[in-house]
N, C-alpha and C positions, 0 to 999 in steps of 0.2 A: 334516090338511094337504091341498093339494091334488093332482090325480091328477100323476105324473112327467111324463106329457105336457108338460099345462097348463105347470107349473111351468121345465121346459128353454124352451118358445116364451115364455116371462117371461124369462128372461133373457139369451136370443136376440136378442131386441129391445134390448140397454143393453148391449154388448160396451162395453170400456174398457182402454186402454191400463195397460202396467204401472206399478204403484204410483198409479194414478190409479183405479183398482178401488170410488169410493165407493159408485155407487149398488149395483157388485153386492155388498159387505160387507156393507150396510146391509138388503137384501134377504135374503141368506139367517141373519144374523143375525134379523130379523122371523122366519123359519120356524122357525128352533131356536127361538126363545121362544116358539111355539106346542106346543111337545112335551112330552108330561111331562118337568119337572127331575130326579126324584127321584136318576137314577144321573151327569147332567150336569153339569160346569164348562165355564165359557168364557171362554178368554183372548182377546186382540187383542193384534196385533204390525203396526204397519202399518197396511195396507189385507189383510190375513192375518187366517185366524182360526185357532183350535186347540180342537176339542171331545175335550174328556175324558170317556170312560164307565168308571165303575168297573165292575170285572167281578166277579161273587156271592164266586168261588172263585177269585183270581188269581194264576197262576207264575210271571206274565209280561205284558208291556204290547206289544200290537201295534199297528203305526202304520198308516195308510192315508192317501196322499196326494190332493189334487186342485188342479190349476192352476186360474187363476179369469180370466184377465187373455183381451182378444182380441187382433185385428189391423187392422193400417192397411190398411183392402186395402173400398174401396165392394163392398157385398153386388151381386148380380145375381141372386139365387133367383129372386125374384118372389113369394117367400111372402106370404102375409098378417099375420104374425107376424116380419118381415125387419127388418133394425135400426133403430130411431130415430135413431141414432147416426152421423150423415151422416158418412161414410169411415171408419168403424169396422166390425168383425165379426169374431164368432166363425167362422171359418173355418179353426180347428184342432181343433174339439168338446170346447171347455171349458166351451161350455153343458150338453153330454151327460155331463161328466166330474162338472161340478157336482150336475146334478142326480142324477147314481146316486148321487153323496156322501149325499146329503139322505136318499135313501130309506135307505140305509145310517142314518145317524145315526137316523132318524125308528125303524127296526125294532131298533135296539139302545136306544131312548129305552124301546121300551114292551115288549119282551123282554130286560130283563136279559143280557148274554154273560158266560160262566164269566172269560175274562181280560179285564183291562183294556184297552180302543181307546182311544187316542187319534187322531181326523181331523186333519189340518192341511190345509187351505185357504190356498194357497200362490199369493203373486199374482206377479208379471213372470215367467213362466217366459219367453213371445214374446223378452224382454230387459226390464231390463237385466240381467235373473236374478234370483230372488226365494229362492232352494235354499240356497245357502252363506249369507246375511246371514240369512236366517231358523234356519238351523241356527246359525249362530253367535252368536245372542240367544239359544234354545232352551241351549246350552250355559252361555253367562255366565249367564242369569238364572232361565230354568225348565228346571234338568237332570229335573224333575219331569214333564216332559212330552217326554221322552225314551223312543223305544222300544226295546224286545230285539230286535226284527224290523220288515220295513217294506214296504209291496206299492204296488202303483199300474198304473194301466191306462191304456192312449190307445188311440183308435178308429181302425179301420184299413178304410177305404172298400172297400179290393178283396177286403176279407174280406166272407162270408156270415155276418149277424148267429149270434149261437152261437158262435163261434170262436173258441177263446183260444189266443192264437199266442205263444210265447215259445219262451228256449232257457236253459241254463244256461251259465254266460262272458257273455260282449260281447253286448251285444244293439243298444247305437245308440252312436255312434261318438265320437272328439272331437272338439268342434265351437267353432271360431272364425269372429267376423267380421272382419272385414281392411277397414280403409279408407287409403286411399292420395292426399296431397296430393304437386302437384306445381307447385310455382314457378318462373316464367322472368321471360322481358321480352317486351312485348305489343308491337303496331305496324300502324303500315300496311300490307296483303296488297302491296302497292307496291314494300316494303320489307323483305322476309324477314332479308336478312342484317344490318340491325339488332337484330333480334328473338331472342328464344329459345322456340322454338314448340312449346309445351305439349301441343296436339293429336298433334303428328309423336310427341313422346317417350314420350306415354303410350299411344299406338299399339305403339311398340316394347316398353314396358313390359309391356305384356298378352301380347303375341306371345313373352318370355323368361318369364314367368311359367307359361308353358303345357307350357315344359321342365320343370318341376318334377319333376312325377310322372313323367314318361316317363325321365328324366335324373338324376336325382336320390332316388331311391326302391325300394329292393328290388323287384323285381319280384313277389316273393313276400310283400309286404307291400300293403297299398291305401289309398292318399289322395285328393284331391279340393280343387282349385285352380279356384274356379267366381270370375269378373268377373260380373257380371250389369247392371252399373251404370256407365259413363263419362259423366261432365259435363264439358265444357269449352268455352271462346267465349261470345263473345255474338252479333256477327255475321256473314254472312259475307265481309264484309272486312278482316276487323282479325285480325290471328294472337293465337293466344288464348295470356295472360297463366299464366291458369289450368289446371289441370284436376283431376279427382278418378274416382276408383277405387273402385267398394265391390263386394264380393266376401265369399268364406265360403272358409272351410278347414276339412277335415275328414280324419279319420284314425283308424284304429282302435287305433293305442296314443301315449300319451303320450311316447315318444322322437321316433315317426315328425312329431307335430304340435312339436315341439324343431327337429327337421334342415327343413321345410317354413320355417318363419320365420326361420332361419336365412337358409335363401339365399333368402328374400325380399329379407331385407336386405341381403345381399351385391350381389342385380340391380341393388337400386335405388342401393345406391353405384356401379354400373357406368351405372347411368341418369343419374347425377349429374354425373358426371365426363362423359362424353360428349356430355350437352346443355347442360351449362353451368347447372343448377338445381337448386334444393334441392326435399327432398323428405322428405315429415312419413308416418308409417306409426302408424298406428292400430288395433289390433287390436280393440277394442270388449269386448262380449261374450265370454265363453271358456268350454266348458261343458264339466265331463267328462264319461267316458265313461261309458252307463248297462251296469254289470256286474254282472249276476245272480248270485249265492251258487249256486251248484249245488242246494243241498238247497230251495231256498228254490222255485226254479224246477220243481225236482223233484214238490215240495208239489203246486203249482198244475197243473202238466200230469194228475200222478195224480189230484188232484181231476175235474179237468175229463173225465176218460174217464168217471167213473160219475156223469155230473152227467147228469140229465134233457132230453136238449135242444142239450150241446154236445157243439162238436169240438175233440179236443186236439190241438196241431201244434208240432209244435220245429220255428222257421222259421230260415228264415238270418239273422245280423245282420246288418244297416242302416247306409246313413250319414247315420241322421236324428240332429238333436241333443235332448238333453233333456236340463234340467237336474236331474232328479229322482236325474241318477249322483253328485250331491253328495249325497245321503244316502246313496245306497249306496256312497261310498266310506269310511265308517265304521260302517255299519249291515249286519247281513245279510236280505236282501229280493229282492226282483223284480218286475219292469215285465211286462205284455203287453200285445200288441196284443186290441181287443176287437172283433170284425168289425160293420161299422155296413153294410155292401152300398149303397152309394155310386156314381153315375156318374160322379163328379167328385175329384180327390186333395186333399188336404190342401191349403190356403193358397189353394186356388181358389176364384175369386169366387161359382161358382155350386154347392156342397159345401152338400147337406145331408141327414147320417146319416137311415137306416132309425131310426126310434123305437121300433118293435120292441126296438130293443136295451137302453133304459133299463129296464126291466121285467127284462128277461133277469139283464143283466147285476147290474141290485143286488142279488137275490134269488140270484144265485150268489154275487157278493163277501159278503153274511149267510153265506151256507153255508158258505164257504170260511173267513174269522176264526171262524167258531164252530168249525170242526174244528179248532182248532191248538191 
């Protein structure tokens, strides 16, 4: 197969939107068929895949995940290897996620492991979430490719390649998108008090929505009430008809993201009633929380002290989303961060991990499922 390098700047270049994932399916299925079969099966779910290696001597079947899907987000690296894929990009390092998969399956292809691996290659993590419909066909159809345990890693820019950064509990948070329509009656700027003006109310909408957390939320508790997006108007003299809201809510337990939408919806009946318009709320995406089994995380930090090269860290949890806490909220397993030394954060247009780290990192995840 060829080197992890090569292989990640291969599908660097073909990022793809979730469940639209064909050419990258199509791609790393080509590389498993290049690997000895002898211990391999291979399902497809989707634009998903699922590699089975049977293990010599097995107690137990351990899983290991990898997202495959990219981002809407035009690349800016300037690499030479930058995406083909005009306004697409891997700009969350699921090229880098993929490719340490590969070398993992490639080194269990032709070293036999004592327990059984199962890979899954898991595509819409971005959205519309690929975690729970994948585990829940995995359940009705192939409980046979179900694990005892389950691990998985994302790359963490402001980490020093080497670094496995995890904690045992909450490691990334619950995570909602939130989209917010609002309907009035448009008009001539001429004529305001004809009108029901979309602009003014969803102004006020944003500015009550900003109470949430401050208002509304334990103080010793922590949430995340982010707008990032207002549309509304066409020009400007006509008061605008329309408008729309897209935002993210986050929270580190499942009551606190409960009392959050809640009085979302309560503002926006107070928005409703006061400007005279209706108003559609959308929550989108919903993702739980990614929460680590204590023992599971335990594993990994101990590993990583007597590993050749890394640094073990129990970081603080985040309020990044991942949908990867839908397995672990019926599996016991663990997420870390995998330090990629990055000038650039995640979702950024110009993000592109130290490669140092595919090497590192597959050659620890072999060492690590072989010790369990």
């Amino acid at each position: 197969m060829d080197t992890l390098v090569q292989i990640r700047r291969e599908l660097h270049q073909i990022p793809e939107l979730g469940f639209q994932e064909f050419k990258t399916q199509k791609y790393l299925l080509d590389k498993i068929s290049q690997l000895p079969q002898e211990y391999l099966s291979v399902a497809t779910w989707e634009t998903g895949i699922v590699v089975k290696i049977e293990g010599s001597h097995p107690s137990k079947t351990i899983g290991w995940r990898s997202d495959i899907d990219g981002l809407p987000i035009l690349e800016e690296t300037g690499l030479s290897f930058s995406s083909t894929h005009e306004g697409k990009m891997h700009a969350c390092g699921h090229d880098c996620h993929m490719t340490i998969t590969l070398g993992l399956v490639e080194a269990f292809a032709k070293n036999q492991p004592k327990q059984n691996v199962v890979i899954y290659y898991q595509p819409a993590e971005e959205g519309p979430g690929g975690a729970e419909p994948m585990l829940n066909w995995l359940k009705a159809e192939r409980p046979d490719l179900l694990p005892d345990e389950i691990y998985a890693l994302h790359v963490a820019p402001e980490y020093p390649v080497g670094t496995v950064a995890t904690r045992p509990g909450l490691l990334f948070a619950n995570t909602s998108e939130l989209f917010i329509d609002l309907k009035g009656l448009g008009g001539h700027a001429a004529y305001p008090h004809k009108t029901r003006d979309m602009t003014v109310a969803a102004a006020n909408l944003i500015l009550q929505l900003q109470t949430i957390v401050s208002r509304n939320i334990n103080p010793m508790d922590s949430a995340v009430v982010t707008i990032g997006k207002l549309t509304s108007g066409t020009v400007q003299n006509i008061i605008a008809e329309n408008a729309r809201l897209e935002g993210t809510i986050r929270t580190l337990n499942a009551e606190a993201m409960a009392d959050v939408k809640k009085r979302i919806e309560a503002i926006c009946a107070g928005i409703e009633a006061s400007f005279e318009c209706a108003i559609n709320i959308d929550y989108g995406s919903m993702y739980y929380e990614v929460n680590n089994d204590p023992q599971c995380a335990k594993k990994l930090l101990d590993f990583a002290q007597n590993f050749e090269g890394a640094t073990s860290y129990e970081c603080p949890a985040a309020m990044t989303g991942e949908d990867f806490g839908y397995f672990l909220k019926g599996i016991p397993g663990a997420m870390f961060w995998a330090g990629a030394n990055c000038e650039y954060g995640l979702h950024h247009a110009k993000i592109n991990p130290d490669e140092d780290l595919l090497s590192f990192n597959a050659k620890f995840v072999e060492q690590f499922i072989r010790s369990l």
